[in-house]
TILUMVO-146061 format. One record per residue (C-alpha): x, y, z; residue number from 1. Coordinates in nm, 3 decimals. Example, Ala and Ser with C-alpha at 12.3 -4.5 7.8 and 13.67 -1.06 7.14 Angstrom:
# residues 2
       xx       yy       zz  resi
    1.230   -0.450    0.780     1
    1.367   -0.106    0.714     2
END
This chain:
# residues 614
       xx       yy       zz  resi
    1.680    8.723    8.077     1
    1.317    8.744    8.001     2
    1.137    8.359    7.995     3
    0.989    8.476    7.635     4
    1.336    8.686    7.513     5
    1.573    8.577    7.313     6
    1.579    8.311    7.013     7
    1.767    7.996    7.051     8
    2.014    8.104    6.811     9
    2.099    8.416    7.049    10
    2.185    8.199    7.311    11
    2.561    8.191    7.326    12
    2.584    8.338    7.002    13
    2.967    8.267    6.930    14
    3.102    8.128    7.241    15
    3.324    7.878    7.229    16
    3.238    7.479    7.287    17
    3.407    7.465    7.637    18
    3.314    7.827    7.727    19
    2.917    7.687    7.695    20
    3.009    7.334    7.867    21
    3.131    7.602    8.149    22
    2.795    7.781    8.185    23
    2.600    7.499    8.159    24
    2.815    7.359    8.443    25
    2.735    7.655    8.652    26
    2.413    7.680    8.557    27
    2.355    7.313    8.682    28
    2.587    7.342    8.990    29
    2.417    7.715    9.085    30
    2.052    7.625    9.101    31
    2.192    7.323    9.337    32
    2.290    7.641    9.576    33
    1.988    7.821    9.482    34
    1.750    7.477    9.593    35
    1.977    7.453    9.933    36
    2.313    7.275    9.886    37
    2.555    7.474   10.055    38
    2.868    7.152   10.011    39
    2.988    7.027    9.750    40
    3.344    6.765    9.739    41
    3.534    6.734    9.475    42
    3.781    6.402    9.331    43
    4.038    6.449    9.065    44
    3.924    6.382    8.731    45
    3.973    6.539    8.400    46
    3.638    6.461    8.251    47
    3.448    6.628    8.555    48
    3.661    6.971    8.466    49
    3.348    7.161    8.430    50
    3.167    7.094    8.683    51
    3.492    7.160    8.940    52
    3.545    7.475    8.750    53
    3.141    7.569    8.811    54
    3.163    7.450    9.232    55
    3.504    7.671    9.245    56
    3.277    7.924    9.055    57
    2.965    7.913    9.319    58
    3.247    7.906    9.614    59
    3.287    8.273    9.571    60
    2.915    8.287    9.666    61
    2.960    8.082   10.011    62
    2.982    7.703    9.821    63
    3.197    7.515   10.072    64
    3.409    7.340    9.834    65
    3.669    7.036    9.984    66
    3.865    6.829    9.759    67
    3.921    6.430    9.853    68
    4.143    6.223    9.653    69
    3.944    5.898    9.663    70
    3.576    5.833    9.601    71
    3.508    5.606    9.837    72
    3.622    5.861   10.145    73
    3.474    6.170    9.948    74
    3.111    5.983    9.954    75
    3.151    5.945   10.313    76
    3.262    6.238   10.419    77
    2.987    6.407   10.248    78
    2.757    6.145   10.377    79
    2.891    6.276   10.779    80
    2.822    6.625   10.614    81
    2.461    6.559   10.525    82
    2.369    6.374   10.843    83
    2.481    6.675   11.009    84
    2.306    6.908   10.815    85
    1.974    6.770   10.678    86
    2.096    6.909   10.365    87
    2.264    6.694   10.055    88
    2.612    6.730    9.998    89
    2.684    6.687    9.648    90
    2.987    6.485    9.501    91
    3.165    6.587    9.232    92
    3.359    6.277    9.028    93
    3.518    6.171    8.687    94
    3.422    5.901    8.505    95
    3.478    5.527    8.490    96
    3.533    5.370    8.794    97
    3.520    5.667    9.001    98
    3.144    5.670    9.076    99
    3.130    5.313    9.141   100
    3.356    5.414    9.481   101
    3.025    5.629    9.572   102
    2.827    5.271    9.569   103
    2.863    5.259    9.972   104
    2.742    5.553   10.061   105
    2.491    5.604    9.842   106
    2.361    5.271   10.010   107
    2.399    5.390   10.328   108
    2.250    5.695   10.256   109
    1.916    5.535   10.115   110
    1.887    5.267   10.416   111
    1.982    5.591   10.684   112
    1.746    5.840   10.515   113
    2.058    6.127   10.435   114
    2.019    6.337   10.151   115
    2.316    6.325    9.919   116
    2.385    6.434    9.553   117
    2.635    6.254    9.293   118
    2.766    6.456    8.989   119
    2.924    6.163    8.812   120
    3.091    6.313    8.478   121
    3.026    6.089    8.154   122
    3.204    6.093    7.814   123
    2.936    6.164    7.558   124
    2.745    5.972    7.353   125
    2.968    5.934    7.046   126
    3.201    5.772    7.278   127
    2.988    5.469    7.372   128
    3.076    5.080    7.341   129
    3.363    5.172    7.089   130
    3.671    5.084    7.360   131
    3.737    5.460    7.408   132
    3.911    5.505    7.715   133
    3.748    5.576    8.045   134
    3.404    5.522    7.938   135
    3.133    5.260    8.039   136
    2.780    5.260    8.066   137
    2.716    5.478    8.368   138
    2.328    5.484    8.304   139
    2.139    5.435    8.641   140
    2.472    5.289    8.749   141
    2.326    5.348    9.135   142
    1.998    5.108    9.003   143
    1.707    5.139    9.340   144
    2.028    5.245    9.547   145
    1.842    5.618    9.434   146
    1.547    5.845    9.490   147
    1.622    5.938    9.138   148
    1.820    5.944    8.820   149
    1.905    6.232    8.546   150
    2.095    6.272    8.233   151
    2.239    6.615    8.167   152
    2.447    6.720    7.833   153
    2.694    6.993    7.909   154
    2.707    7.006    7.547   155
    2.363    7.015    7.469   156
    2.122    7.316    7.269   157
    2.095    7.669    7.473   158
    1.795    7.728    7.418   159
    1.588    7.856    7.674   160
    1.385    7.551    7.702   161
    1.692    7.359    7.741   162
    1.824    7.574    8.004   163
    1.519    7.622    8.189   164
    1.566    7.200    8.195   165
    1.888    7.239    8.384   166
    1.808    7.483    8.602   167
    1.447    7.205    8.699   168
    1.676    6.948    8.698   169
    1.897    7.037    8.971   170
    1.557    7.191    9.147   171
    1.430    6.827    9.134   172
    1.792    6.675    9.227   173
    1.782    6.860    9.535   174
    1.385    6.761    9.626   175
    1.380    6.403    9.569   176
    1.705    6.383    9.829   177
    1.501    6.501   10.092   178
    1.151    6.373    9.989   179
    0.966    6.151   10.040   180
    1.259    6.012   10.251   181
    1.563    6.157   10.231   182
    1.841    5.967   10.020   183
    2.077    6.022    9.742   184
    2.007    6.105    9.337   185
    2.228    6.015    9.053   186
    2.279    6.312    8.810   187
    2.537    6.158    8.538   188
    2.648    6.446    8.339   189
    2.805    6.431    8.002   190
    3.112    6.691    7.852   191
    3.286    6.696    7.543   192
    3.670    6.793    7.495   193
    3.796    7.131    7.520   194
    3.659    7.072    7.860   195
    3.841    7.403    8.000   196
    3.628    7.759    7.856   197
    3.864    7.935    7.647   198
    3.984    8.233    7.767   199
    3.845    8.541    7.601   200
    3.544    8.308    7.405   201
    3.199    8.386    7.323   202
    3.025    8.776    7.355   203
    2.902    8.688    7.704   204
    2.525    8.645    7.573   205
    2.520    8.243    7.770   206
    2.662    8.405    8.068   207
    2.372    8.643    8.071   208
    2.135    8.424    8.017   209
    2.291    8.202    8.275   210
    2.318    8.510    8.568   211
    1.925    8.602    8.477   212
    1.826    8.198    8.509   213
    2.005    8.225    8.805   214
    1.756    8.488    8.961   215
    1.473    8.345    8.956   216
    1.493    8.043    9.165   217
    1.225    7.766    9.189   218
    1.109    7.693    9.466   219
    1.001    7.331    9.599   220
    0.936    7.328    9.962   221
    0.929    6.927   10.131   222
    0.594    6.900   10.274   223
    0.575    6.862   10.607   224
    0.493    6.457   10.700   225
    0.261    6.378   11.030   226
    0.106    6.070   11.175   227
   -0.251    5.981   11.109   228
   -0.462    6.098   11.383   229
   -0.664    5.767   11.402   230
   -0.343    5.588   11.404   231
   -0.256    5.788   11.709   232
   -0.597    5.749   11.873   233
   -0.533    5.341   11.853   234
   -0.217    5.405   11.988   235
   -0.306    5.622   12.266   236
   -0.579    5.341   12.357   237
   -0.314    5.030   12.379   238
   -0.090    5.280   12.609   239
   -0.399    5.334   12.869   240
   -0.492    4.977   12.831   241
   -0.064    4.802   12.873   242
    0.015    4.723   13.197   243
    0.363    4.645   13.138   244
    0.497    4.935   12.864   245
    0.784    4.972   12.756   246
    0.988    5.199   12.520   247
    1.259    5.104   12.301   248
    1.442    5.393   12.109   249
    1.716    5.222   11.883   250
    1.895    5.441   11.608   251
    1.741    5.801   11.507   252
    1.880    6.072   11.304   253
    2.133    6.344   11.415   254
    1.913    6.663   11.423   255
    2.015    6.951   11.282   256
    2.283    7.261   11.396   257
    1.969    7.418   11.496   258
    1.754    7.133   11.648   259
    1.993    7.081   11.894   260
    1.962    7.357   12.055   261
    1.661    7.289   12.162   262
    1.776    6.989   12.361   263
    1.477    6.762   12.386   264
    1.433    6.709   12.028   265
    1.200    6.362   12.015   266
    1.055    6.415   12.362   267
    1.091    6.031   12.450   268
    1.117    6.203   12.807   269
    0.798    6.358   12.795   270
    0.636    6.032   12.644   271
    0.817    5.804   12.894   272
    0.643    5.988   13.165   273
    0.286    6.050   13.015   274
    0.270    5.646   12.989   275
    0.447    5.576   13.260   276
    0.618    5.328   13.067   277
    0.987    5.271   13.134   278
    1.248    5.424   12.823   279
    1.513    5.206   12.721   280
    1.690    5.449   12.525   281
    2.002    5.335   12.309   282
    2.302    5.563   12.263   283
    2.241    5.632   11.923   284
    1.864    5.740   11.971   285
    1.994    6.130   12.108   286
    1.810    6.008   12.401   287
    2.012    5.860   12.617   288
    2.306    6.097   12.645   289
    2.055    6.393   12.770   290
    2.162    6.548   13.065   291
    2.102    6.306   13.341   292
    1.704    6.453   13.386   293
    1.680    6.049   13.516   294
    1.449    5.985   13.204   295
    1.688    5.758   13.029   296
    1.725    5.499   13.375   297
    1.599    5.212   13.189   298
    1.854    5.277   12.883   299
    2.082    4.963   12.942   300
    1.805    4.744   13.008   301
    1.873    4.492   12.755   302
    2.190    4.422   12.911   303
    2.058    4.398   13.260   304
    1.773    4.138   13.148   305
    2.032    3.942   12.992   306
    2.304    3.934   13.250   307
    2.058    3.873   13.531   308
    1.959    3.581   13.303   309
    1.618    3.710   13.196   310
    1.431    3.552   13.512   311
    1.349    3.828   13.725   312
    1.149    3.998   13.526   313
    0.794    3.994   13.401   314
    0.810    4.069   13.012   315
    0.633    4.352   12.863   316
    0.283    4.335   12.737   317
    0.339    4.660   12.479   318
    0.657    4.783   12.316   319
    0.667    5.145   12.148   320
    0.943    5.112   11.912   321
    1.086    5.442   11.857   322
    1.292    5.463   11.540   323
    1.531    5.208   11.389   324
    1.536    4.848   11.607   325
    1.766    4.815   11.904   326
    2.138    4.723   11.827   327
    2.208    4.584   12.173   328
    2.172    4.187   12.194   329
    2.028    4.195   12.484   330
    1.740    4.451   12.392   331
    1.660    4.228   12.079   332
    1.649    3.900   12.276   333
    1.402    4.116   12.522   334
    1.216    4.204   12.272   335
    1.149    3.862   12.105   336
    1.079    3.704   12.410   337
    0.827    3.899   12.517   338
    0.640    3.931   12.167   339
    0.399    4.152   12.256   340
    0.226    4.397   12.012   341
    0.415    4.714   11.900   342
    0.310    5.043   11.831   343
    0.620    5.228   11.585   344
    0.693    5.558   11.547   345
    0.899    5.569   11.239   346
    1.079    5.844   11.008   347
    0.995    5.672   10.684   348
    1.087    5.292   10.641   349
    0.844    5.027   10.757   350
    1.071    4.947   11.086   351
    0.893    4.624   11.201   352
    1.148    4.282   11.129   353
    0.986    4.108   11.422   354
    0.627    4.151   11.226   355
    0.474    4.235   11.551   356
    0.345    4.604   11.459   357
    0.001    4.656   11.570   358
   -0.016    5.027   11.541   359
    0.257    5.201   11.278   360
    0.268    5.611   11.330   361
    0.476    5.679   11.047   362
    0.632    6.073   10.998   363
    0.836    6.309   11.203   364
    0.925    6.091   11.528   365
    0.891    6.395   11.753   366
    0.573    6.485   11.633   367
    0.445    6.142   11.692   368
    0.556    6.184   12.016   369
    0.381    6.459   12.108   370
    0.079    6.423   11.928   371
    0.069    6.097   12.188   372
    0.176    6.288   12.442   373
   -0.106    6.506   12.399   374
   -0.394    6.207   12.373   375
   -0.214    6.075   12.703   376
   -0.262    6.388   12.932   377
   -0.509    6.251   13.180   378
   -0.344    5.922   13.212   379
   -0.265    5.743   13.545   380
   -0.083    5.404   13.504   381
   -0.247    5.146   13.730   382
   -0.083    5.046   14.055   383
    0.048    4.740   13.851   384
    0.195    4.943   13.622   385
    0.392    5.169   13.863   386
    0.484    4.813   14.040   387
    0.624    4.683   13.680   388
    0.808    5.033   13.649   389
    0.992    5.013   13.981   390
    1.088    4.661   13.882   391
    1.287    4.778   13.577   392
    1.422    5.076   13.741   393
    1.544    4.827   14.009   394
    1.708    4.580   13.805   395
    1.870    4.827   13.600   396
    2.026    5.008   13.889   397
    2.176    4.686   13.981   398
    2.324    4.653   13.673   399
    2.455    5.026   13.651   400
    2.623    4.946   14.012   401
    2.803    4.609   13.921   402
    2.894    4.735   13.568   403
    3.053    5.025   13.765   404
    3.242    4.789   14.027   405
    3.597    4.713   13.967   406
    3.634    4.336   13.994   407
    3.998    4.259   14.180   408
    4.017    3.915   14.005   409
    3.904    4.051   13.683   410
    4.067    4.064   13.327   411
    4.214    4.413   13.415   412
    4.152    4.684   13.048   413
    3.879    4.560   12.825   414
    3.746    4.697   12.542   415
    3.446    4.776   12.762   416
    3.575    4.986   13.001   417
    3.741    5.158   12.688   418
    3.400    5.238   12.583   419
    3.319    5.364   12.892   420
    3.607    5.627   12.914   421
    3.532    5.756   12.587   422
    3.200    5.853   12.643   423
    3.256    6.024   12.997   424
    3.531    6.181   12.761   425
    3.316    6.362   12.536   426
    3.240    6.686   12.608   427
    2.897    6.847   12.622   428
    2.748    6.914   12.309   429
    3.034    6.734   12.125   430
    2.954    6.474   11.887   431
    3.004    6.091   11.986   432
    3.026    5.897   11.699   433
    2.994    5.503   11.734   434
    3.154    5.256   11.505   435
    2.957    4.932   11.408   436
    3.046    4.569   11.532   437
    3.154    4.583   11.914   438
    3.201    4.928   11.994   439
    2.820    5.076   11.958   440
    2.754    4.741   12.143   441
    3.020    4.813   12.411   442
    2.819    5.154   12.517   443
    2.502    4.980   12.566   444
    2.667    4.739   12.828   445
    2.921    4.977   12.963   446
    2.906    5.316   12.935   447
    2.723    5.547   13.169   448
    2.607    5.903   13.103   449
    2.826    6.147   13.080   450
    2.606    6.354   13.289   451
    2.579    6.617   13.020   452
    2.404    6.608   12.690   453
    2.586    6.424   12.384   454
    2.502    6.376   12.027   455
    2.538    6.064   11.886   456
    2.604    5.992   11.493   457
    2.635    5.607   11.407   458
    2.616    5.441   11.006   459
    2.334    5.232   11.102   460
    2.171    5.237   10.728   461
    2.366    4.905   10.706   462
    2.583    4.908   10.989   463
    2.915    4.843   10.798   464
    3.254    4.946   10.906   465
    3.281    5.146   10.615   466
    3.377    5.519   10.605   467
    3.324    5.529   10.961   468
    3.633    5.770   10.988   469
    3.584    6.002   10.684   470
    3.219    6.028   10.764   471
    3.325    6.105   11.143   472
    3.528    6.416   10.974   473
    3.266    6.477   10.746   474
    2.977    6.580   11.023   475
    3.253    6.749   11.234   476
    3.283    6.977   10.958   477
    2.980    7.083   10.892   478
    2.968    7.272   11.218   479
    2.740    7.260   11.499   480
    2.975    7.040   11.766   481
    3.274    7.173   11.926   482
    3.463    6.868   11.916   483
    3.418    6.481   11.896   484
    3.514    6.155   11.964   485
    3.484    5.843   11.691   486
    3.462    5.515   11.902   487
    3.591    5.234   11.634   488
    3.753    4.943   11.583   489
    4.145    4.831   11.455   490
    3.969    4.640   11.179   491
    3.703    4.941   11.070   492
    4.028    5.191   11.124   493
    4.247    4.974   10.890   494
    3.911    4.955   10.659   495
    3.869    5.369   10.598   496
    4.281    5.457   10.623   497
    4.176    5.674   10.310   498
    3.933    5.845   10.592   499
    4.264    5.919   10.807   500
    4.397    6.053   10.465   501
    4.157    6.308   10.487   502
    4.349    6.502   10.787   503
    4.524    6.762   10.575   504
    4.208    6.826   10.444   505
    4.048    6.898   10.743   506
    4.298    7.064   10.856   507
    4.277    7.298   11.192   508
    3.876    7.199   11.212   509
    3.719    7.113   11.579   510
    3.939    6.847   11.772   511
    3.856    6.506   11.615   512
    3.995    6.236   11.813   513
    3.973    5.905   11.663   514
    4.021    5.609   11.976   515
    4.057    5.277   11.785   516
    4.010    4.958   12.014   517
    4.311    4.747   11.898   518
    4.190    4.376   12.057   519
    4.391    4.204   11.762   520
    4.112    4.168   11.472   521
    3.716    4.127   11.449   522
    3.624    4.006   11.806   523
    3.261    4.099   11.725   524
    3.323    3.717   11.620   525
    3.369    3.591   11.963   526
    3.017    3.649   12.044   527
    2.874    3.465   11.731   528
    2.826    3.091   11.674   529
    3.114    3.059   11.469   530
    3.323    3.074   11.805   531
    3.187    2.770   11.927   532
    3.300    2.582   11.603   533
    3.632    2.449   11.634   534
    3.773    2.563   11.293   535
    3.758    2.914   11.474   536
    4.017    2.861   11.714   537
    4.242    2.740   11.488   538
    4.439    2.874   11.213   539
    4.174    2.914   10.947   540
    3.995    3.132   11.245   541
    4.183    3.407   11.091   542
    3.891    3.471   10.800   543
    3.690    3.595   11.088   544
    3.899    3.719   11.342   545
    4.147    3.879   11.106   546
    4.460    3.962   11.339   547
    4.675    4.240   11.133   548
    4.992    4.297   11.321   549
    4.978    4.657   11.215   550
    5.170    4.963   11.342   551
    4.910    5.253   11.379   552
    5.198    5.466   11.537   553
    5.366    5.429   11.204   554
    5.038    5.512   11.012   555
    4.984    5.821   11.230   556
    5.277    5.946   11.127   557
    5.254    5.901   10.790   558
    4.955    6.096   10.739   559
    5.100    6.319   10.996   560
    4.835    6.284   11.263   561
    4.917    6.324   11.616   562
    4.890    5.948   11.818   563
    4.911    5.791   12.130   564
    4.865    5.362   12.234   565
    4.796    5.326   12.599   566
    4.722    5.032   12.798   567
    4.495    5.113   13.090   568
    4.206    5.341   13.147   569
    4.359    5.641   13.282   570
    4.572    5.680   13.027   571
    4.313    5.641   12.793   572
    4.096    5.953   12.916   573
    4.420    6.142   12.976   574
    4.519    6.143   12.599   575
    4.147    6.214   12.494   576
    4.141    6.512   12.755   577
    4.525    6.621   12.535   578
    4.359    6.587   12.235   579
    4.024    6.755   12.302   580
    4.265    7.052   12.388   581
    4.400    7.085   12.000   582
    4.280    7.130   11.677   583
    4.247    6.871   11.389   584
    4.251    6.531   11.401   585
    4.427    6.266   11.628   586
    4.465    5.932   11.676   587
    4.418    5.776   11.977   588
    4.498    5.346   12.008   589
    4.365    5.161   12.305   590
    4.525    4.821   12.311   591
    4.344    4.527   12.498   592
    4.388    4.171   12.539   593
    4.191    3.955   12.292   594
    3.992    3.766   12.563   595
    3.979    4.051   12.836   596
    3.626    4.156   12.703   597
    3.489    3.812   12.729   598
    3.643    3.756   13.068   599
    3.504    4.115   13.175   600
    3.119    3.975   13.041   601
    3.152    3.659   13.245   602
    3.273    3.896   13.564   603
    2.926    4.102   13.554   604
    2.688    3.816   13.471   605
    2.853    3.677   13.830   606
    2.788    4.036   13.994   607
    2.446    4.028   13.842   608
    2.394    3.682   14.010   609
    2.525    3.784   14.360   610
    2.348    4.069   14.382   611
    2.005    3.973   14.250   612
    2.057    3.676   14.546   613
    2.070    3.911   14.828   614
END
């Protein structure tokens, strides 16, 4: 079609109601493809007909198309999808209630900078505040959750105006996820009943003029973002002038299928030795996990400074915070006791809750990093430096060698030393995905590398326990890893069971072993103040700890999911190793006393003691 042809009255010149609904619908849905979706996933509904009809449509073109009962799992699956990709995933829903399931993950999405799409399907107008059934106000229903809201009529003119509008629309639905930080839009779009296309309907002019829109795609490349270069001079000047630098790398985004092949990624390796400055990588930075190149030695250094009772140590007199803030306790305590001026390299969001930014480099992390890398060429850390360095490096190989030491009198399997045999589980180039509460804090005390590069997803955004499993599916699926391991706890499992419902849907995909740490409820709590309070230990203590009593096994088998329980370590790693051997998904429960972690932390703080006394 021409961009001058053709009056408005040509336009679908006697096709019927639901026949136009249909190519509007794959108008919408095919300039989504054309701008770069390449997933879309689909919940039952009757009102979002059209729109199903127009993905099943575009999946004959190479639309990956999945279909999730529930709304809540589907918006975290495609979440895992998108933080996989770099790419939205767009969601596909009925109306009502169903979008308000998406509310999580659109959250998470925003605060974890991952591009996602919602097609929420609206009755129409007409149908407004007069008690018809299924309809509310779904109007910005998202609010500041979104980079960006749209209204779209299914049943509106086909004009060419009005098509050229849908067509922009999804253009712009598909830019402002991505820029100027990546998060989710809101398109709500409104049918009218017969919501099917009638078979035979219409002379075909719409689809025409549909199939021509269709060919010439707009295009709307994100620009590229960089750090200021006299924000990077300052920087570089506080690096030459610290005597005690260090580098903190809390949570950063998955790369991309095709950014991990490259391996280095951020080049926190490369920086770490331009400045001299130790790197106290966290497992969810993709820095840690590299390889064993001897870059990450400092990684667990939170832990050490607090189990050696943060004595032994001078503090730091300059932090580069790389990404997201540290998870670990002990990093964070570290942190604030030294406050000492920061210079942040950050993705996006202002990432400074300690207000002690000096310098902020804000853009693509690994470009910061070597654009400082560059400035720092010539530099030679002082001899007090180098003496501050070998401090860390000492300390932290204590800890490495009493975390690794059995203790004979200790609490025998603890969630820790679950942790541990998970990671050295996962296989190179798999995907490790950590759950919130303990278990991401479990691998900064416990776990030691692998010895072979890992890639590490986490829902730090707002690290919730939500999703955890579906969106653990979800970035499996999108290709890229040949298997992984999700690292969770009974209480997040039991929180996402629609995320184990998602098995059949996944189907024969790379092995996705799920190992749950089943310590009897939420002993995240045991580490708070609340412990200390007396109503905790008692029967109300329940509101925190939540013990469930629940038989996975039986769960397992109901969504017909292949499961073990052990009890001890090297059972543990020898049902990962059976599962890592077969397709699909299976579920792997490691039980654990409910005070064998705490016993297990007291153990090493008395390790830390004796050895630092020698």
């Amino acid at each position: 079609m021409g961009r001058n042809t053709e009056s408005a009255r040509s336009f679908g010149a006697g096709a019927g109601a639901g026949e136009a609904q249909f190519q509007r619908a794959r108008l919408l849905v095919g300039a989504l493809v054309q701008a770069g979706v390449r997933r879309a996933v689909t919940s039952p509904g009757s009102r979002s007909t059209p729109l199903v009809l127009a993905a099943l449509d575009a999946a004959a073109a190479g639309l990956d198309v999945a279909s999730i009962i529930d709304e809540r799992a589907a918006g975290f699956f495609a979440l895992g999808q998108a933080r996989a990709t770099g790419l939205p995933t767009v969601l596909i829903c009925t109306s009502g209630t169903a979008p308000a399931h998406y509310l999580p993950a659109m959250m998470e999405a925003r605060e974890a900078g991952v591009p996602l799409i919602a097609l929420t399907a609206d009755r129409p107008m007409e149908l407004m505040s007069c008690a018809a059934p299924q309809a509310t106000d779904q109007t910005k229903l998202f609010g500041s959750v979104v980079n960006h809201f749209a209204e779209v009529d299914l049943a509106g003119p086909v004009d060419p105006l009005s098509l050229r509008a849908i067509r922009r629309t999804a253009a712009q639905a598909v830019f402002r996820s991505r820029w100027p930080r990546p998060g989710a839009v809101h398109l709500n779009v409104r049918a009218r009943k017969p919501l099917e296309p009638e078979v035979g309907a219409g002379d075909g002019w719409l689809a025409v003029a549909v199939d021509a829109l269709l060919r010439e795609p707009i295009e709307a490349a994100v620009p590229a973002s960089r750090p200021d270069p006299a924000a990077l001079d300052q920087a570089a000047a506080l690096c030459r002038q610290a005597k005690r630098g260090l580098i903190v790398a809390g949570p950063l985004p998955l790369p991309p299928a095709e950014c991990r092949r490259d391996g280095g990624v951020y080049d926190l390796a490369e920086l770490a030795r331009r400045t001299g400055f130790p790197l106290l990588a966290e497992a969810t930075s993709q820095s840690r996990f590299t390889g064993g190149d001897g870059a990450a030695d400092a990684a667990r250094l939170g832990a050490a400074w607090a189990a050696d009772g943060g004595e032994a140590l001078a503090l730091p007199d300059l932090i580069l915070q790389v990404g997201a803030p540290p998870v670990a306790a002990g990093a964070q305590r570290l942190i604030e006791a030294a406050g000492a001026p920061q210079i942040v390299l950050s993705n996006g969001p202002w990432t400074d809750p300690d207000g002690l930014g000096s310098v902020f480099l804000f853009g693509d992390v690994g470009c910061s990093a070597s654009e400082l890398c560059r400035r720092l060429e010539d530099a030679a850390p002082g001899a007090e430096a180098a003496g501050w360095r070998e401090d860390v490096l000492g300390l932290c190989g204590r800890f490495r060698a009493a975390a690794a030491r059995p203790d004979p009198d200790g609490p025998g399997f603890h969630d820790g030393e679950a942790a541990a045999v998970a990671v050295a589980a996962t296989p190179a180039d798999a995907l490790l995905m950590l759950g919130n509460s303990l278990p991401v804090r479990l691998v900064e005390t416990w776990a030691a590398s692998p010895g072979h590069r890992v890639w590490v997803a986490s829902q730090r955004g707002l690290s919730g326990i939500d999703g955890l499993v579906a969106g653990f599916l979800g970035s499996l699926s999108a290709g890229g890893c040949p298997a992984g391991v999700l690292l969770a706890g009974d209480v997040s499992l039991l929180h996402d069971l629609d995320g184990m419902a998602i098995a059949p849907e996944y189907g024969d995909g790379p092995p996705a072993v799920v190992v749950a740490i089943d310590n009897r409820g939420g002993r995240i709590f045991d580490r708070l103040p609340i412990a200390k309070a007396g109503i905790f230990h008692g029967p109300a203590g329940r509101h925190w700890s939540t013990p469930h009593g629940v038989d996975f096994g039986g769960l397992a088998r109901a969504f017909g999911v292949p499961h073990a329980r052990v009890e001890d370590a090297s059972a543990l790693a020898r049902e990962i190793g059976a599962a890592l051997g077969r397709r699909g998904v299976s579920l792997i429960v490691a039980t654990v006393a409910p005070g064998a972690l705490a016993a297990a932390d007291d153990s090493l703080r008395r390790a830390m003691a004796a050895a630092s006394s020698r």
